[in-house]
C-alpha positions as CSV (number, residue, x, y, z in Angstrom):
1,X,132.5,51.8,74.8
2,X,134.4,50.1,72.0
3,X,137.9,51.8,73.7
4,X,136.9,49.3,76.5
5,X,136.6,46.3,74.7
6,X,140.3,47.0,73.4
7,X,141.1,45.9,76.7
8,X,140.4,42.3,75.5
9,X,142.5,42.7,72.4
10,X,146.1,41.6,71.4
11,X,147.6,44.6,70.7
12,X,149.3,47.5,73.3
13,X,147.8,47.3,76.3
14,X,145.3,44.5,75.9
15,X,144.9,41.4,77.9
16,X,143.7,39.2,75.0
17,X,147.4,37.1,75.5
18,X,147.4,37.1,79.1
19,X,143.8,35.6,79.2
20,X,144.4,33.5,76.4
21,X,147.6,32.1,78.3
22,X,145.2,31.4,81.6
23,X,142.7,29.3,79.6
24,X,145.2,27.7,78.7
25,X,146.2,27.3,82.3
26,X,142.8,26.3,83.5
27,X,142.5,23.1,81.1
28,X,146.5,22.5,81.8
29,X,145.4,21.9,85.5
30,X,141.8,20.2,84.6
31,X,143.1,17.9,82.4
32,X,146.0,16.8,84.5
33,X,143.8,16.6,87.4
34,X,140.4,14.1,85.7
35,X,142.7,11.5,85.0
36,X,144.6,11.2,88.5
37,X,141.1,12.2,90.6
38,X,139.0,9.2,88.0
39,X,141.6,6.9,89.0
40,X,141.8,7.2,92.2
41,X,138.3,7.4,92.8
42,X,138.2,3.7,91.2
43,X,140.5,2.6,93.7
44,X,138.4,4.1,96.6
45,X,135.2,2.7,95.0
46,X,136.4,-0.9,94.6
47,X,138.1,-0.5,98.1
48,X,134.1,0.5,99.4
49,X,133.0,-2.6,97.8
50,X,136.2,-5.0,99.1
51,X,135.6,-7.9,101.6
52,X,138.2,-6.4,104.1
53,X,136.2,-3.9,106.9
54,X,139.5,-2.2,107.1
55,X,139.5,-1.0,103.1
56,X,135.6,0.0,103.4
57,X,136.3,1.7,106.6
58,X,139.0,3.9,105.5
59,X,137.2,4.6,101.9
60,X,134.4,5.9,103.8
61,X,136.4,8.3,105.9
62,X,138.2,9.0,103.0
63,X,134.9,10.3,100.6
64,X,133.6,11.7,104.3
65,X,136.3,14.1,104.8
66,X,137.1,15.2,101.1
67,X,133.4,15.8,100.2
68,X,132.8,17.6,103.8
69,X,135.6,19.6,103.7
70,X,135.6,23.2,101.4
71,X,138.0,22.5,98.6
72,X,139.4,26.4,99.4
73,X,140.4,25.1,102.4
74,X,141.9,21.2,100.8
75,X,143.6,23.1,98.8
76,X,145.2,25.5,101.3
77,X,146.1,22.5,104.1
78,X,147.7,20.2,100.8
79,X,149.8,24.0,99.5
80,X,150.9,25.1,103.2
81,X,150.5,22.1,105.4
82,X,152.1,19.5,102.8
83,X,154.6,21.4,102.4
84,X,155.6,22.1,105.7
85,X,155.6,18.5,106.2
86,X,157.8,18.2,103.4
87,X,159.8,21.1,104.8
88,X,161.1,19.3,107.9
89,X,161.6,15.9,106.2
90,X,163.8,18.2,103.6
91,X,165.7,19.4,107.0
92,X,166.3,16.1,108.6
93,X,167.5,14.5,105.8
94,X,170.3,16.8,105.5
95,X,169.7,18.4,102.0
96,X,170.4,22.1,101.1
97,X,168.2,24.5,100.5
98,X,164.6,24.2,101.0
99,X,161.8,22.5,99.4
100,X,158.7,24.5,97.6
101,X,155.6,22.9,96.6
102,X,154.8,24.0,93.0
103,X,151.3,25.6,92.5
104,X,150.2,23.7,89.9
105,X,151.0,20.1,91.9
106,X,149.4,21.4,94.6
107,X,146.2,22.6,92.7
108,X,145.9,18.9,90.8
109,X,146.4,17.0,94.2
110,X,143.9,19.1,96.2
111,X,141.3,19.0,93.6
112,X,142.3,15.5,92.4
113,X,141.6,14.1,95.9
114,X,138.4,16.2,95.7
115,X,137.3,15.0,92.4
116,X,138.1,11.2,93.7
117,X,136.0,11.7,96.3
118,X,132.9,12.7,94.7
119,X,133.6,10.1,91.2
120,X,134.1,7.0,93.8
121,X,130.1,7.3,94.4
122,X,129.5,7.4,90.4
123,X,131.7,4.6,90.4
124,X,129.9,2.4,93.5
125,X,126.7,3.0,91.5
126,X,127.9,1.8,87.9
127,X,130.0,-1.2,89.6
128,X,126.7,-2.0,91.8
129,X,124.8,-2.1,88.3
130,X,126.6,-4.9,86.5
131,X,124.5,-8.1,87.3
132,X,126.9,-10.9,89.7
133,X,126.4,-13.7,87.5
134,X,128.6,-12.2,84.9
135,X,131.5,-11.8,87.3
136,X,130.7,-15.8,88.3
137,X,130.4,-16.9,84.4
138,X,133.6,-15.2,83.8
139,X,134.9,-16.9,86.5
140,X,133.5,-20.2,85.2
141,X,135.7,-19.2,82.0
142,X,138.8,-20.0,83.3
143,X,139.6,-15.9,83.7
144,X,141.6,-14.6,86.9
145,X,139.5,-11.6,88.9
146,X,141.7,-8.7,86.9
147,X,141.3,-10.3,83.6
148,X,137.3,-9.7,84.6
149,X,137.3,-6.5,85.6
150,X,139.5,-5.4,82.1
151,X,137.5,-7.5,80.0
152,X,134.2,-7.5,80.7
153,X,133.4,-5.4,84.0
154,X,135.4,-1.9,82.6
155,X,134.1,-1.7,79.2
156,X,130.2,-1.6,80.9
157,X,131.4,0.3,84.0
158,X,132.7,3.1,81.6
159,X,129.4,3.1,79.7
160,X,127.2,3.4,82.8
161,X,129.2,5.9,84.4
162,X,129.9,8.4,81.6
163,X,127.2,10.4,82.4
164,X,128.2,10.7,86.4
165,X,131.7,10.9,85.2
166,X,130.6,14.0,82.8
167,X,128.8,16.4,85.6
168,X,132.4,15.6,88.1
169,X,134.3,16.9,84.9
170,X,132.0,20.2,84.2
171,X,132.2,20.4,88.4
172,X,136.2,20.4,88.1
173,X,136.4,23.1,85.5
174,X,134.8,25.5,87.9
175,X,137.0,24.6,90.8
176,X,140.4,25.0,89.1
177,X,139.2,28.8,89.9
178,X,140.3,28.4,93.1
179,X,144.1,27.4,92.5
180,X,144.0,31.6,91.8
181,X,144.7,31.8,95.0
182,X,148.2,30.1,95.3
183,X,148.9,32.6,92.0
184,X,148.7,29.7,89.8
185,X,147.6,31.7,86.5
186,X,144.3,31.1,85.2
187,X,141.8,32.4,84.3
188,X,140.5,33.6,87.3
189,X,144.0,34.9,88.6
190,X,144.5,36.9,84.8
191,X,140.8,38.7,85.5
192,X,141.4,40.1,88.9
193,X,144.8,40.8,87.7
194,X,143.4,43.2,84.8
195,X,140.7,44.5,86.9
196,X,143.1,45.9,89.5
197,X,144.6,47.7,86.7
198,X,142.3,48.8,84.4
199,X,139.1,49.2,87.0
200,X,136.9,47.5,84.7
201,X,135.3,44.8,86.6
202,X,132.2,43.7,84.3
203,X,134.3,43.7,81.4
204,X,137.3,41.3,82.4
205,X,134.9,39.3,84.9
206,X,132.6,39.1,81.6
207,X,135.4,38.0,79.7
208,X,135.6,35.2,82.1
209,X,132.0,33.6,82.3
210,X,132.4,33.9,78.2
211,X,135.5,32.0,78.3
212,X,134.3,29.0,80.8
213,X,130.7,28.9,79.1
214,X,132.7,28.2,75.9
215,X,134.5,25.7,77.2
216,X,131.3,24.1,79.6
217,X,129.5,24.0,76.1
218,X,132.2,22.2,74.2
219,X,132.8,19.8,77.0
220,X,129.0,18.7,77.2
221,X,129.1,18.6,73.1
222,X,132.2,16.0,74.2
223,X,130.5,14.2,76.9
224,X,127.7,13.9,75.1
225,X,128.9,12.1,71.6
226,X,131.0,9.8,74.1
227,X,128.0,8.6,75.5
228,X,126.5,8.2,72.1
229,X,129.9,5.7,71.2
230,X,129.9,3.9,74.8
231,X,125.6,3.1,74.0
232,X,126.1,2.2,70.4
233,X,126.0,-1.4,70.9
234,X,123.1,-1.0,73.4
235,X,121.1,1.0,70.3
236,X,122.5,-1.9,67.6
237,X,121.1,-4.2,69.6
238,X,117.7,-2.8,70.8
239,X,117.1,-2.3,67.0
240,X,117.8,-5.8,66.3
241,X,115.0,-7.0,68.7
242,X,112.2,-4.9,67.9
């Protein structure tokens, strides 16, 4: 029993490095992913909420396909299909060799464009909360439509949707199990690895939900005293009414 567990260890013949090496893999591509898939999930939002039918058409195609589509399968057309593309534009302009996509661009497009996709409806609903009139007094202010939006539409859209913004984050930590299959190495990848060569499935599969509960549990720790900052004026302010 305890011979089994040695598996996990650091020492000769343990996997302890190797999984500690794909957690640190896993957050690598999650953390290079929220940033890009938040941002431009903004841009589709505000583009759903533009006076131009074009923008709002092609934002709502956009959020159609990527949340209709399996992310296995955006994933595989962004790894094979981009880089064919890529490929034959390589070709025609001449250059030698050939051109690769790297696993780990392709894993934080593919779920980036995922992750936009599903945060641009958290986004439509915090921007659809903030009340008109304070766009049209900032206006009356003398401030341009981008000073605004920095100034005093951001700071509440942030606030309102933390929460939103939180369940697309835990939601992205579990996808960045699929880049295992483009042999990016995380987690995921590191546990079937060891199985194959150890034939201890519930152990190294174990090891896993362990590791990603541990770090679901200290991202909603996370998530939750930012939302305690972004609503500390709301509290200060409620208990100077009552």
């Amino acid at each position: 029993m305890f011979d089994k567990f040695a598996l996990l260890g650091f020492g000769e013949g343990g996997w302890g490095l190797a999984l500690l090496q794909g957690t640190g893999v896993t957050l690598s591509i999650a953390l290079a992913t929220l940033p890009f898939g938040l941002a431009l999930g903004l841009v589709v939002a505000l583009w759903k909420r533009s006076r131009h039918v074009g923008l709002r058409a092609i934002s709502t195609a956009y959020t159609t396909v990527f949340r209709g589509v399996p992310e296995l399968l955006t994933l595989y057309i962004i790894y094979f299909g981009v880089q064919v593309v890529f490929q034959e534009f390589w070709r025609w302009l001449g250059l030698p060799g050939t051109f690769s996509m790297p696993p780990f661009v392709a894993g934080m497009i593919a779920l980036g464009v995922v992750l936009s996709a599903f945060s641009s409806e958290v986004w439509v609903g915090a921007l659809n909360s903030i009340p008109q009139g304070q766009r049209e007094a900032a206006s009356a202010l003398g401030l341009s439509r981008a000073q605004a939006f920095r100034l005093i539409v951001f700071p509440q859209l942030i606030r309102v949707a933390l929460p939103g913004l939180g369940n697309n984050w835990m939601v992205l930590l579990k996808e960045t199990s699929l880049v295992s299959v483009i042999t990016l190495p995380d987690i995921m990848f590191i546990t079937t690895r060891a199985n194959v060569a150890t034939k201890e499935p519930f152990l190294f599969f174990g090891a896993a939900i362990m590791i990603y509960l541990v770090i679901s549990l200290i991202s909603a720790w996370g998530m939750g005293r930012m939302e305690l900052r972004a609503n500390r004026g709301i509290a200060a302010f409620q208990g100077a009414t009552r």
